[in-house]
Residue, then its C-alpha position, 0 to 999 in steps of 0.5 A: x236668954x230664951x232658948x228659941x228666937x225668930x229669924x232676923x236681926x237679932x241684938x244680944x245685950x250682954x251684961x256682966x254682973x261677975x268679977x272676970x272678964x268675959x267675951x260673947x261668941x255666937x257660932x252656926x249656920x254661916x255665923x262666926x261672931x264675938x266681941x273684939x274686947x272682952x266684956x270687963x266686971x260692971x259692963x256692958x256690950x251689944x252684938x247685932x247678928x243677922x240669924x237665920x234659921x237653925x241652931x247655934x251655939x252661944x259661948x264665952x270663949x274665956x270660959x269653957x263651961x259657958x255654953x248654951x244652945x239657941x234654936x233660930x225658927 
């Protein structure tokens, strides 16, 4: 995933590659959003989020250590 991205809908696809279920959350700027179901080992899912400009935090709520920052211009 880049660091940066343009304002507007914006579909994140997340793939596990791994063993452990994993889940998607993106928080900032008015938003708050993950996956109802975890994402299961071979999955997939997408998330559609309308983003804003500004900065948000992209995280796996099941794992602590699974964080990144995107800046949205």
């Amino acid at each position: 995933m880049p660091a940066k991205l343009e304002a507007g809908k914006t579909a994140f696809v997340v793939k596990n590659a791994g063993k452990e279920k994993h889940n998607f959350r993106v928080q900032g700027d008015g938003v708050d959003e993950k996956f109802l179901l975890d994402v299961k080992p071979d999955d997939s899912k997408v998330m559609h989020v309308n983003l804003k400009p500004g900065t948000y935090q992209i995280t796996c709520p099941n794992h602590e250590d699974m964080k990144r920052t995107l800046t949205v211009e």
